[in-house]
DRENDO-1510 file (C-alpha; in Angstrom, 1 decimal, always signed):
<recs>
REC; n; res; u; v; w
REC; 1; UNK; +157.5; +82.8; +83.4 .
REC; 2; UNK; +157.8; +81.9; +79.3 .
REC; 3; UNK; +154.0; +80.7; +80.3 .
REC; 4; UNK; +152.7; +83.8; +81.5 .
REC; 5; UNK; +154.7; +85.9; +78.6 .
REC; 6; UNK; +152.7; +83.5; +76.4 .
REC; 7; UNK; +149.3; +83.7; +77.7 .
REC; 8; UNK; +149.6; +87.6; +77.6 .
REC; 9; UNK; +150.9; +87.6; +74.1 .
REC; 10; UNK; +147.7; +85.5; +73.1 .
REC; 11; UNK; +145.3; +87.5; +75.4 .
REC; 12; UNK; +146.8; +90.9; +73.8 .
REC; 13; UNK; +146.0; +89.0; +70.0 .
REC; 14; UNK; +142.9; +88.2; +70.4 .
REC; 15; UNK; +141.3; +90.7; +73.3 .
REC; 16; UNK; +141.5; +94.1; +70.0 .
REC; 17; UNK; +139.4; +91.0; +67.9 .
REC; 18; UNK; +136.6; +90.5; +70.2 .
REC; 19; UNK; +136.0; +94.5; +70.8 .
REC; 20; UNK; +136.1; +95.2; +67.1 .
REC; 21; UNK; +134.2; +92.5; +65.6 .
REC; 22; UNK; +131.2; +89.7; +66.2 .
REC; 23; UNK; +127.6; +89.2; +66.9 .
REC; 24; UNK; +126.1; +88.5; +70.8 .
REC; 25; UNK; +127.1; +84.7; +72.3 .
REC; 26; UNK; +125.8; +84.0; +75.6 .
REC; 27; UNK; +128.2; +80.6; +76.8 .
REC; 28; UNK; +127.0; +80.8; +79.7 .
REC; 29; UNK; +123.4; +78.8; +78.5 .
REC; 30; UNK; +124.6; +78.0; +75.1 .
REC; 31; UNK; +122.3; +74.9; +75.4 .
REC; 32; UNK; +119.3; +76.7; +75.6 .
REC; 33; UNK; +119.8; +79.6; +72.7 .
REC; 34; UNK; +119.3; +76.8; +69.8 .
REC; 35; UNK; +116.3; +74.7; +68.5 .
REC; 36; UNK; +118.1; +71.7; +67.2 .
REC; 37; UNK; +116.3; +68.5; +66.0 .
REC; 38; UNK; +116.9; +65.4; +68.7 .
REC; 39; UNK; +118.9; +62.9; +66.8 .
REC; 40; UNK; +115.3; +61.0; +66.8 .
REC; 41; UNK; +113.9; +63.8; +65.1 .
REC; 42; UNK; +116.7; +63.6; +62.2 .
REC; 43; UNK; +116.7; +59.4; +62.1 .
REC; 44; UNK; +112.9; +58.5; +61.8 .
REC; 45; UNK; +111.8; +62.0; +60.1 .
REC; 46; UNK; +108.9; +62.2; +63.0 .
REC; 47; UNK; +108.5; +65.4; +65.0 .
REC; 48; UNK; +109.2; +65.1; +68.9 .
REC; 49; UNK; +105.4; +65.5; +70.1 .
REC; 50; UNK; +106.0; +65.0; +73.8 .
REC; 51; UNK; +108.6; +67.1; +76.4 .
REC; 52; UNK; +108.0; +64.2; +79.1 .
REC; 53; UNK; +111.5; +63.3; +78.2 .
REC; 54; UNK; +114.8; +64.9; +76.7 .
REC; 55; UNK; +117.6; +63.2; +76.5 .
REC; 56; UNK; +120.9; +64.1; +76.0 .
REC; 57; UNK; +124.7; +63.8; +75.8 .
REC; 58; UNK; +127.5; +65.7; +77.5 .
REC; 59; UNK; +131.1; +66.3; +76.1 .
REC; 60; UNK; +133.7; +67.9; +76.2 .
REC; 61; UNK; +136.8; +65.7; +74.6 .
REC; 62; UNK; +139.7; +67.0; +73.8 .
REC; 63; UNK; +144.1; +66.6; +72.6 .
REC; 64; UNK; +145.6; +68.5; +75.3 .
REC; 65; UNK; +149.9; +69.6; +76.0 .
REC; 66; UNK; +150.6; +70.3; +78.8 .
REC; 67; UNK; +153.4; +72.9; +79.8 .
REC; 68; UNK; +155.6; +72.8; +83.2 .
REC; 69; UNK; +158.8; +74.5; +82.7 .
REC; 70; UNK; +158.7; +73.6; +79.4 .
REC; 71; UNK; +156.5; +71.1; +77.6 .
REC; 72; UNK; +155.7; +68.2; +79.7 .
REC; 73; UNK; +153.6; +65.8; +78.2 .
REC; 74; UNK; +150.8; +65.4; +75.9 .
REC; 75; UNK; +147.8; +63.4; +76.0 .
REC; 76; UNK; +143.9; +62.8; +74.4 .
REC; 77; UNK; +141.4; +63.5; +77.2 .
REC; 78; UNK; +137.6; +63.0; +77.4 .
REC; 79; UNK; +137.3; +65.6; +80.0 .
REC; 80; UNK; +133.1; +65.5; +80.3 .
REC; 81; UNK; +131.1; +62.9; +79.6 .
REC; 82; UNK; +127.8; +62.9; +80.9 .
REC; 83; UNK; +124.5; +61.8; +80.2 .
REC; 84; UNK; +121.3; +64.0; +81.3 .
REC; 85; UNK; +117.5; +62.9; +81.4 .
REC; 86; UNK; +114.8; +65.6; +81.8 .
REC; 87; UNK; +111.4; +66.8; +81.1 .
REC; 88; UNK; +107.8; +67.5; +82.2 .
REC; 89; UNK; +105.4; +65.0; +83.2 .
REC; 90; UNK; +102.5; +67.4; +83.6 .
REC; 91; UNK; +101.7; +71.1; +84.4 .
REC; 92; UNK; +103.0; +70.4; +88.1 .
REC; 93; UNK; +105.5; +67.9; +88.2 .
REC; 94; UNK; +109.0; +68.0; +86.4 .
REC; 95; UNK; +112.4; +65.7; +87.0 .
REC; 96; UNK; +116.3; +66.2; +86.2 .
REC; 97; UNK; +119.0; +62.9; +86.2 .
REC; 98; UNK; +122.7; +63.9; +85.1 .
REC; 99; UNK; +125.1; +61.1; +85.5 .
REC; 100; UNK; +129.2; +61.7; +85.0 .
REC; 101; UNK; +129.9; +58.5; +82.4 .
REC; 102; UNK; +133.2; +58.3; +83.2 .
REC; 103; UNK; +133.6; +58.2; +87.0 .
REC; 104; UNK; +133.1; +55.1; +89.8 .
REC; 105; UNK; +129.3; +54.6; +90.8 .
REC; 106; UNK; +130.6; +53.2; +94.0 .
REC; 107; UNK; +128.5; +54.7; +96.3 .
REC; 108; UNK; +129.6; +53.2; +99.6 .
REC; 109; UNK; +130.2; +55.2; +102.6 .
REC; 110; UNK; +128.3; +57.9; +100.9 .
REC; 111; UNK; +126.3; +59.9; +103.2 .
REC; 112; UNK; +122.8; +59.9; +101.3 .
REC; 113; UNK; +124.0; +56.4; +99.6 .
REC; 114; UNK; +124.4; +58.3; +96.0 .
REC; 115; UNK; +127.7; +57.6; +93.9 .
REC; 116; UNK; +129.8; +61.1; +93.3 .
REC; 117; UNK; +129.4; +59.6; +89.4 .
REC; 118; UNK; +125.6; +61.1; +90.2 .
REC; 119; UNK; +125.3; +65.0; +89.6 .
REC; 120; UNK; +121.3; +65.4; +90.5 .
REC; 121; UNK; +118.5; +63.1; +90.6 .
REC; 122; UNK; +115.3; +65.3; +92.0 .
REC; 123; UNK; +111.6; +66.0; +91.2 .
REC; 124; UNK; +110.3; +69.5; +91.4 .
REC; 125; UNK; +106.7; +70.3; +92.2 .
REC; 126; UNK; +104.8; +73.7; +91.0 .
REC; 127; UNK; +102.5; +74.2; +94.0 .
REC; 128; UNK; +101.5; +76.9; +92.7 .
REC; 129; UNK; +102.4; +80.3; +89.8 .
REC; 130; UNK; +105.4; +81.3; +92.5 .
REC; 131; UNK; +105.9; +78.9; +94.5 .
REC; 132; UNK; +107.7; +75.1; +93.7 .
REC; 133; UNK; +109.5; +72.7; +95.8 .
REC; 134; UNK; +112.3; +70.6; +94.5 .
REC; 135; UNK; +113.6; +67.2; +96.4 .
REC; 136; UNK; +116.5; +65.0; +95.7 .
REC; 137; UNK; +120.5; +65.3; +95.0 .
REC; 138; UNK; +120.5; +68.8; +94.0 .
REC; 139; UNK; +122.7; +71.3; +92.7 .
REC; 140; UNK; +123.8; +73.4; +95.1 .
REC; 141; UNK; +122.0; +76.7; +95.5 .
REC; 142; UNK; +125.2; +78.4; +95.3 .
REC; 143; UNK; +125.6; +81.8; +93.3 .
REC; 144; UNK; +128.4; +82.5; +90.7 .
REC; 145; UNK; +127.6; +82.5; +86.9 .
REC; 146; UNK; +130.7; +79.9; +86.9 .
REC; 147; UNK; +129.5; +77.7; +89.1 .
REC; 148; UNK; +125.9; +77.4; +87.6 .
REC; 149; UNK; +127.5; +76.8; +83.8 .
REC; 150; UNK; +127.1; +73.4; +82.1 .
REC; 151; UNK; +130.4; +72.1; +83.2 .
REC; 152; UNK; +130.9; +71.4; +79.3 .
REC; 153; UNK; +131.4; +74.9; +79.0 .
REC; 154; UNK; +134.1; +75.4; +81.8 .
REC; 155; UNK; +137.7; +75.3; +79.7 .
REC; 156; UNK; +139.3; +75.4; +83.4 .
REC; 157; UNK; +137.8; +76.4; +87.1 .
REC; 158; UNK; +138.4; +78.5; +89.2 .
REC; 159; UNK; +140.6; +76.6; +92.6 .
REC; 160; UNK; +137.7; +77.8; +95.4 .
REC; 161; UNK; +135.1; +75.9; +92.8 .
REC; 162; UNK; +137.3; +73.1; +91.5 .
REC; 163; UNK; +137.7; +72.1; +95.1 .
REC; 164; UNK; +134.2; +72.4; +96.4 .
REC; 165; UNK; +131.1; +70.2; +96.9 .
REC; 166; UNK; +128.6; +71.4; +94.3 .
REC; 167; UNK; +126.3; +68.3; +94.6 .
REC; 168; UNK; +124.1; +67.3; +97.8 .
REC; 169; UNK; +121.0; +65.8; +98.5 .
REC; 170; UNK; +118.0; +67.8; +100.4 .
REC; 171; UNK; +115.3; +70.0; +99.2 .
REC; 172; UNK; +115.0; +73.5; +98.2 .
REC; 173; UNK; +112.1; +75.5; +98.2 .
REC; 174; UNK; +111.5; +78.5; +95.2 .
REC; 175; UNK; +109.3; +81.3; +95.4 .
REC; 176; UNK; +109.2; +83.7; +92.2 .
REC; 177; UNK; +108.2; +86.6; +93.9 .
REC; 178; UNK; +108.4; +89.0; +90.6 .
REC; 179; UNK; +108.4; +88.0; +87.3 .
REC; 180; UNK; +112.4; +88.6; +86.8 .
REC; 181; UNK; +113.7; +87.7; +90.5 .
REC; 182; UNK; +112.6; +84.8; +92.7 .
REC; 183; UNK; +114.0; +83.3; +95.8 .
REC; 184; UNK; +115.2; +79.7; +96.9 .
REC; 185; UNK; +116.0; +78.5; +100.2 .
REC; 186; UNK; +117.7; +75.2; +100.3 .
REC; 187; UNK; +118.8; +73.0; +102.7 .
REC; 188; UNK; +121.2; +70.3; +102.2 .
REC; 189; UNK; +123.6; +67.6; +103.6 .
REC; 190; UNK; +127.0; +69.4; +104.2 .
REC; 191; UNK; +129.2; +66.5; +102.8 .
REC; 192; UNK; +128.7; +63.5; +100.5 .
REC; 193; UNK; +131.0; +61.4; +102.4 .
REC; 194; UNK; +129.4; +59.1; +105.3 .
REC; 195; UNK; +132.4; +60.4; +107.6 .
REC; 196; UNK; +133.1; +63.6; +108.7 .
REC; 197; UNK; +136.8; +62.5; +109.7 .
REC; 198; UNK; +137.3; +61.0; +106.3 .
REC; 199; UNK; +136.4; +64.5; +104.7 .
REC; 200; UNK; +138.2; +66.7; +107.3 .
REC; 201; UNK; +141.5; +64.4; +108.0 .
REC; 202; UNK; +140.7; +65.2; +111.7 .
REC; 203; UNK; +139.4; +63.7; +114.9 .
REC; 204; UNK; +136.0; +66.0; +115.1 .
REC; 205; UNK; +132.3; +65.0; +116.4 .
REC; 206; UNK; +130.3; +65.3; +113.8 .
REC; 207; UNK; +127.5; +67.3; +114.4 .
REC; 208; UNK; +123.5; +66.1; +114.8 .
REC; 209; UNK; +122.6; +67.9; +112.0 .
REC; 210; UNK; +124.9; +67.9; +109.2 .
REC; 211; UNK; +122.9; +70.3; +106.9 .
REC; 212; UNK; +123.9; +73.6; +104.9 .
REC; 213; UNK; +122.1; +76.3; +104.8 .
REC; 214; UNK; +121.6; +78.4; +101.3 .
REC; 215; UNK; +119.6; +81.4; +100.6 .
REC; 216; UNK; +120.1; +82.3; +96.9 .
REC; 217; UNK; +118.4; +85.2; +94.7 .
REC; 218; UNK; +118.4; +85.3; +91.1 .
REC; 219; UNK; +117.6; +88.1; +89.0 .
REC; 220; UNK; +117.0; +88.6; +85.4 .
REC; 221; UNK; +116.9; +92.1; +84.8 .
REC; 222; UNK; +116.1; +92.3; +80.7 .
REC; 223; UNK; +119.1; +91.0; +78.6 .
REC; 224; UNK; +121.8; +93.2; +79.9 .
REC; 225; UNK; +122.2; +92.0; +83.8 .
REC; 226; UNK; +121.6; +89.3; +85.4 .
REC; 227; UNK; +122.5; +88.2; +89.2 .
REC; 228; UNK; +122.9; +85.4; +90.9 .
REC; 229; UNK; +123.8; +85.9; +94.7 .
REC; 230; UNK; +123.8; +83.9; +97.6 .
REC; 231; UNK; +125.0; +83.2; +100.8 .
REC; 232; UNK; +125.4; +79.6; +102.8 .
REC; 233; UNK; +125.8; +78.7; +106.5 .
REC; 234; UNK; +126.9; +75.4; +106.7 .
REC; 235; UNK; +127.5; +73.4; +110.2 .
REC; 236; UNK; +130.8; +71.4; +109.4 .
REC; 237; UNK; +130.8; +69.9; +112.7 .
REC; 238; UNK; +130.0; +70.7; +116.3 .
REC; 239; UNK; +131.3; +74.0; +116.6 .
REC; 240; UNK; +132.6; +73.9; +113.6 .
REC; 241; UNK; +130.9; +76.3; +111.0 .
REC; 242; UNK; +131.5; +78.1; +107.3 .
REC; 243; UNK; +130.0; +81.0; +105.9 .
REC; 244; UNK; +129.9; +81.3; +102.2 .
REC; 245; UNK; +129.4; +84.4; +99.9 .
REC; 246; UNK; +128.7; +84.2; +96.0 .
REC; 247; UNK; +128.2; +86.7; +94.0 .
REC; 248; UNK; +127.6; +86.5; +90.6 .
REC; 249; UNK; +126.6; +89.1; +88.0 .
REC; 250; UNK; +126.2; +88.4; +83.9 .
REC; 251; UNK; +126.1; +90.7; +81.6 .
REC; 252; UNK; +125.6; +91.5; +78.2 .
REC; 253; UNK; +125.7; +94.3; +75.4 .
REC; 254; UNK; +124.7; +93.8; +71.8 .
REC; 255; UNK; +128.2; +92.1; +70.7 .
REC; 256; UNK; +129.5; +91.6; +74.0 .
REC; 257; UNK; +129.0; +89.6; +77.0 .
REC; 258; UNK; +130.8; +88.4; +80.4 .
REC; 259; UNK; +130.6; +87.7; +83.7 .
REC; 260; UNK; +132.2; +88.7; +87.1 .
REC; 261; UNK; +131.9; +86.3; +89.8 .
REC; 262; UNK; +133.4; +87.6; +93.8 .
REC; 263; UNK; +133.3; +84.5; +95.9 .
REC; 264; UNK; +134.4; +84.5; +100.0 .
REC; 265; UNK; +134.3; +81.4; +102.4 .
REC; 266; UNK; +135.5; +80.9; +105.8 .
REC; 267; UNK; +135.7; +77.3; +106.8 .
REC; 268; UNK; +136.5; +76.7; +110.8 .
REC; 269; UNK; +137.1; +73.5; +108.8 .
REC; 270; UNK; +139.3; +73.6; +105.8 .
REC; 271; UNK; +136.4; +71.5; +103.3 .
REC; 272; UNK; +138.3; +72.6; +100.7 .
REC; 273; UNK; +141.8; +71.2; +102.1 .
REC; 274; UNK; +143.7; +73.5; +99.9 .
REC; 275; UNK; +145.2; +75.0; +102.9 .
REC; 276; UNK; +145.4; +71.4; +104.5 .
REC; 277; UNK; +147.4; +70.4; +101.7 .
REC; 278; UNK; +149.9; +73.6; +101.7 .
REC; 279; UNK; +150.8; +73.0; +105.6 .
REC; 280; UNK; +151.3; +69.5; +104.9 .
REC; 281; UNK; +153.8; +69.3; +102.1 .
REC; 282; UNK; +156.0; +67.0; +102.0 .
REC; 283; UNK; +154.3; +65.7; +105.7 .
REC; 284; UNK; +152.9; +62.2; +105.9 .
REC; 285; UNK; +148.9; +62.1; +107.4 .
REC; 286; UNK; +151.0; +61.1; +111.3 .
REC; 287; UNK; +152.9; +63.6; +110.9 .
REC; 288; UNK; +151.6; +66.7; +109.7 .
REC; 289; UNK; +149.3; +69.2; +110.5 .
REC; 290; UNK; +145.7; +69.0; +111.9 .
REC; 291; UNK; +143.3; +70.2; +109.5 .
REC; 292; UNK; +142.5; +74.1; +111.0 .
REC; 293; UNK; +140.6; +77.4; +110.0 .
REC; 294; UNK; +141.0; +78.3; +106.2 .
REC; 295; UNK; +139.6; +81.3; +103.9 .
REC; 296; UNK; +139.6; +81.5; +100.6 .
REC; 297; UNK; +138.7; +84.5; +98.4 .
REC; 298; UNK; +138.1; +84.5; +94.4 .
REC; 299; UNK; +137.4; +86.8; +91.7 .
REC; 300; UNK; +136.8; +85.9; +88.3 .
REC; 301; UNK; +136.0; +87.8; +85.2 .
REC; 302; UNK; +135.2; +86.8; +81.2 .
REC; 303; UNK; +134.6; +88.3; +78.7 .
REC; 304; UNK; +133.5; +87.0; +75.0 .
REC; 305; UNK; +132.6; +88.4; +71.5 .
REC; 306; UNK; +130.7; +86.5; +68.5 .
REC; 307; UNK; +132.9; +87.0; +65.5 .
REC; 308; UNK; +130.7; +87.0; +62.4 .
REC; 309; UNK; +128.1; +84.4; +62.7 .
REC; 310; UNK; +129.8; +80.6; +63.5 .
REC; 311; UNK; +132.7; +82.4; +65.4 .
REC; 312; UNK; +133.7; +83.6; +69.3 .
REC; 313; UNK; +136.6; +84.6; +71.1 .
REC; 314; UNK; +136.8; +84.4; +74.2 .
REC; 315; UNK; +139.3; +85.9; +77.6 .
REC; 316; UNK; +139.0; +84.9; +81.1 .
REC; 317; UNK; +141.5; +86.1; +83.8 .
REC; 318; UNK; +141.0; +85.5; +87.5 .
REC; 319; UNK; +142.6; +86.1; +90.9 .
REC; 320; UNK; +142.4; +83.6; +94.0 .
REC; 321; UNK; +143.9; +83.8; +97.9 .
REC; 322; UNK; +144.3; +80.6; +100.4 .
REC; 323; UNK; +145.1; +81.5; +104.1 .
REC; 324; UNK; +145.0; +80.0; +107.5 .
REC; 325; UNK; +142.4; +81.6; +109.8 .
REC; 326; UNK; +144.6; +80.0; +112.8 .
REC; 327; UNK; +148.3; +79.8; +114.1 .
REC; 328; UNK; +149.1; +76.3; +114.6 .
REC; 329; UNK; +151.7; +73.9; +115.0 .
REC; 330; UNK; +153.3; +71.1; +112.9 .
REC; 331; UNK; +156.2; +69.1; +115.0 .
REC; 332; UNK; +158.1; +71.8; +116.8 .
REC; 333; UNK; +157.5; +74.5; +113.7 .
REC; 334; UNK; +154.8; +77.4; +114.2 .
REC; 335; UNK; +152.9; +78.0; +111.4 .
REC; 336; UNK; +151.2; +81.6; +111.4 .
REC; 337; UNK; +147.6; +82.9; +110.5 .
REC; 338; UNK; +147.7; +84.7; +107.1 .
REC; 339; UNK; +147.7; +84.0; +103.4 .
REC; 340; UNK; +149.8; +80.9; +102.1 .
REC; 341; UNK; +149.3; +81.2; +98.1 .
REC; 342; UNK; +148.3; +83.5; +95.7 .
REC; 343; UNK; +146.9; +82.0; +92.2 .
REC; 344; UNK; +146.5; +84.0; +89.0 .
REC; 345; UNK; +144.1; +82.2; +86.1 .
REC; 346; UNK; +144.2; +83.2; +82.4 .
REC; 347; UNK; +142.9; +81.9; +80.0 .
REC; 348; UNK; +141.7; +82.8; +75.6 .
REC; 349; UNK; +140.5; +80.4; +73.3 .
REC; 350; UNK; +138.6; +80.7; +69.9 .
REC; 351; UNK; +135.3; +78.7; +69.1 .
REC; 352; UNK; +133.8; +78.0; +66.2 .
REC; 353; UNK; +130.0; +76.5; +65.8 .
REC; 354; UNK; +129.8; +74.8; +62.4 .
REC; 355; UNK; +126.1; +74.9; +62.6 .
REC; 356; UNK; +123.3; +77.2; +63.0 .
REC; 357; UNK; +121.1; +75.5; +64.9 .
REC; 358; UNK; +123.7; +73.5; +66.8 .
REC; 359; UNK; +125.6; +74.3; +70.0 .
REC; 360; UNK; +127.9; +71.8; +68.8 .
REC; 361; UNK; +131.7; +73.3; +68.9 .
REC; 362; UNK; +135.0; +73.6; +68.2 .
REC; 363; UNK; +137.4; +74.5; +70.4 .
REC; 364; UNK; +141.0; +76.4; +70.0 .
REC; 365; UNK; +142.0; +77.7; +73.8 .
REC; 366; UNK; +144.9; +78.5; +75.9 .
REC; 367; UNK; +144.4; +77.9; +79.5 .
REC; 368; UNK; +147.5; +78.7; +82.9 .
REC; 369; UNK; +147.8; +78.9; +86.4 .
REC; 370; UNK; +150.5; +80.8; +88.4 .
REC; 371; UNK; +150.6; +79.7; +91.8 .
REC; 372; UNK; +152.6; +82.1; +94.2 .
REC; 373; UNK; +153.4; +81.6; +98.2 .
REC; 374; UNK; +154.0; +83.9; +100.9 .
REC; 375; UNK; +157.4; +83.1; +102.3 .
REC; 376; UNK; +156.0; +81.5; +105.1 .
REC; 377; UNK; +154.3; +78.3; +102.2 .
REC; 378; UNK; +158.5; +78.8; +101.1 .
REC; 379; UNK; +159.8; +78.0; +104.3 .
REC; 380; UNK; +158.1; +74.4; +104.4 .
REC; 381; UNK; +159.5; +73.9; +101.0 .
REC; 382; UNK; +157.0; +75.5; +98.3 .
REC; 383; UNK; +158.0; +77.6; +95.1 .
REC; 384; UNK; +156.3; +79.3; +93.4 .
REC; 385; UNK; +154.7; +77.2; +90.3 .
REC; 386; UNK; +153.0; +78.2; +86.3 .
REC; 387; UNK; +150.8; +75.5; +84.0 .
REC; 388; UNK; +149.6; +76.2; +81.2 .
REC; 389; UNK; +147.6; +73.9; +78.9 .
REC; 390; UNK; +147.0; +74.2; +75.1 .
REC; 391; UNK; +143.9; +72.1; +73.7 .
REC; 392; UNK; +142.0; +71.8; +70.5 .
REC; 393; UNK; +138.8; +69.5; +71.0 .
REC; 394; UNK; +135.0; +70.2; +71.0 .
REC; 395; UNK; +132.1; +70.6; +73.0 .
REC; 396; UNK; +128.6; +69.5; +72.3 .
REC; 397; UNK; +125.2; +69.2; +74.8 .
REC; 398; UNK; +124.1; +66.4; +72.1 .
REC; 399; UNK; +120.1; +66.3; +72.0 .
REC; 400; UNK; +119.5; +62.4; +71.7 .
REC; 401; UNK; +115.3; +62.1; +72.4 .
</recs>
């Protein structure tokens, strides 16, 4: 509980500073708002002539403590490190490569034979002013202004995002049918890994077609509001299905800018096997339960203020439900359909951008989770849980070519 006391103490110091004082920050494409010179530009003194390729760095590094009951440990952490190719070949052809640096590129038993270490490889085609088609491992159509952020940006995310698959291979095709909202329909694989039993923990037949489903609207109505909704079907396994809902709305208003992001799945399978995991506490894989029915339900909101002209602050809360769509059994005890755990997010840091034209930053933030379980997650042995993290560290989309 000294955590949560904590995190509202720092949310109550800083949430009066970013109301009273600051100029507009929009983190969630802080990449984009600046014109910085490629580190070619600034070595040879030559002018980047071409966009046929950018090339950049990812990272978000960091000395983090760690709190559990007290403080638990402490540790130096390169969170993100990516690298990220991209650019336009012509007036009709463009391409995207991001690549996580510091994860395995094993990419055995991987259903379209792509490591996980591989965000998105894919070529996109203009066929014409509205309409494009893009091919490859893709990000996932989803909405959510969240989910669509740099993950650079993310401090910590949300457990319904942390714990899904947000990288597939398939196509998607885009139709701009105004000139602030266009449509995209994609269709996907509905797992990376070649084996549906190896995702699920469960004796299923996969299905013939193992695709998702996404339709997905984005909006950009001036610089106030934008949304980004969508909805996925998704065929787990024969007859097994899930049905997600994203919404995501940003916003903005001179100083001051957020988002609110409402998020809903129901899984016949649990894909996210958060659920999975809370019936099988303290359960080895023979003995404990058979994956089952989950849904999961988020909301998240943010808000952040500019401070003056190299300073932000920042507060994020956000409120999360796992339950069981099912009553099952695990050895001789009944476990019932309903809510398992309840998880409360907060988080406030302040940034600070040494330069102008940079989107490098620093980084001062407070992140926690409190997990709380219904008494039936208590009677298999659960209690209720709170981690917090302090970090100071920086962030920067590094513009190499």
């Amino acid at each position: 509980m000294k955590n949560i006391y904590l995190g509202v103490a720092l949310l109550a110091l800083f949430f009066p500073c970013s109301i009273l004082l600051g100029k507009d920050l929009d983190r969630t494409n802080t990449q984009l708002m600046v014109k910085e010179k490629t580190l070619f530009e600034e070595v040879s003194g030559l002018k980047k002539k071409t966009d046929k390729l950018n090339l950049f760095f990812d990272i978000h590094s960091s000395a983090d403590a760690y709190f559990n009951k007290g403080f638990d440990r402490g540790c130096f952490s390169m969170r993100e490190f990516r690298v990220e190719a991209r650019g336009e070949l012509n007036s009709w052809l463009s391409y995207r490569y991001r690549q996580k640096l510091n994860r395995s590129n094993d990419a055995s038993g991987q259903l379209d034979n792509m490591p996980n270490s591989i965000d998105v490889a894919y070529l996109s085609f203009k066929l014409s002013k509205k309409l494009s088609i893009t091919t490859g491992k893709l990000f996932a159509a989803y909405g959510g202004i969240e989910f669509d952020l740099n993950p650079i940006n993310v401090y910590e995310y949300s457990d319904i995002i942390d714990n899904m698959i947000g990288f597939m291979s398939g196509v998607t095709l885009g139709y701009q049918f105004t000139p602030t909202q266009e449509l995209n329909l994609q269709i996907t694989n509905n797992r990376n890994s070649m084996s549906v039993e190896e995702l699920y923990k469960v004796d299923v037949e996969d299905a013939k077609l193992p695709l998702a489903y996404t339709l997905n609207w984005n909006g950009n109505f001036s610089d106030y509001y934008n949304p980004r909704w969508s909805f996925t079907y998704m065929n787990e396994a024969k007859s097994k299905n899930l049905y997600f809902l994203s919404l995501g709305n940003k916003f903005k208003l001179n100083n001051f800018g957020g988002y609110f992001d409402f998020m809903y799945s129901k899984e016949d399978l649990d894909q996210k096997n958060i659920i999975t995991s809370i019936l099988n506490y303290n359960k080895d894989e023979t003995a404990g339960f058979q994956n089952v029915g989950a849904r999961y339900l988020s909301f998240i909101l943010e808000f952040n203020y500019r401070v003056k002209e190299k300073w932000n602050v920042f507060i994020k809360g956000s409120y999360e439900t796992a339950s069981s769509n099912d009553a099952c059994y695990s050895g001789d005890q009944l476990l019932k359909k309903g809510k398992y755990r309840s998880t409360c997010g907060y988080s406030t840091g302040l940034e600070f951008y040494p330069m102008n034209e940079s989107n490098l930053h620093l980084f001062l933030t407070y992140v926690g989770k409190s997990y709380r379980y219904t008494d039936s997650a208590k009677s298999m042995g659960h209690e209720n849980l709170d981690q917090s993290r302090v970090s100071l560290g920086l962030i920067y989309h590094l513009p190499l070519f």
